[in-house]
C-alpha positions in Angstrom: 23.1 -7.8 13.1 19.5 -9.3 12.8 18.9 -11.8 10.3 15.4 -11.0 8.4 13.2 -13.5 7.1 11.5 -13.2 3.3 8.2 -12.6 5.1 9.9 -9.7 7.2 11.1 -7.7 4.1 8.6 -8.2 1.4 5.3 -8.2 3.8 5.6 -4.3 3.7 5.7 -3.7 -0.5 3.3 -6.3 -0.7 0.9 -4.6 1.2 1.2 -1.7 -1.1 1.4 -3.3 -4.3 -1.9 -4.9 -3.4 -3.7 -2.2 -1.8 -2.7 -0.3 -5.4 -4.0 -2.9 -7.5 -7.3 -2.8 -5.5 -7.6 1.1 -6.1 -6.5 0.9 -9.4 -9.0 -1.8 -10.0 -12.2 -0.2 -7.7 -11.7 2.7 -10.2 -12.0 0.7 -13.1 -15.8 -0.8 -11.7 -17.7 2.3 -11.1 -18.4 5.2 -9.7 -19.9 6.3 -6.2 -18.5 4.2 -3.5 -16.0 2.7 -6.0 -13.9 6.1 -6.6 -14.3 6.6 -2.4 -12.4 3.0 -2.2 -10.6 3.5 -4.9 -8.7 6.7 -3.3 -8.8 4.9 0.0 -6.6 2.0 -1.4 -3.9 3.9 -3.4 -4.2 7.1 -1.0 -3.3 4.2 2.2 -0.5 3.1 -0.3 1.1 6.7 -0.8 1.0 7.1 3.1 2.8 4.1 4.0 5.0 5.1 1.3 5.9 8.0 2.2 6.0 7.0 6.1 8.3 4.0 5.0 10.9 6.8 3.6 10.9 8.9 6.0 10.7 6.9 9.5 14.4 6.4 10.6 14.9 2.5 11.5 17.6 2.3 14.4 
């Protein structure tokens, strides 16, 4: 079995956690180019998301 650092398993969920809080917090600015990042940041988030649920690690 492979031994996995604390950088190794959390890297991934805080990626998304922080590209959330960005769109979350581009929506709050403005609108225009703010709405266009904000659903850039939370729509990346929902893709690797869903990719991390359904990809098949073996």
């Amino acid at each position: 079995m492979k031994r996995s650092t604390m950088r190794h398993v959390f890297a991934m969920p805080l990626l998304i956690g922080l590209l959330i809080a960005f769109g979350l917090f581009a929506a709050l600015l403005g609108d225009g180019w703010w709405d266009t990042l904000a659903w850039l940041g939370m729509g990346i988030a929902a893709i690797l998301s869903v990719r991390g649920l359904l990809v098949r690690r073996t």
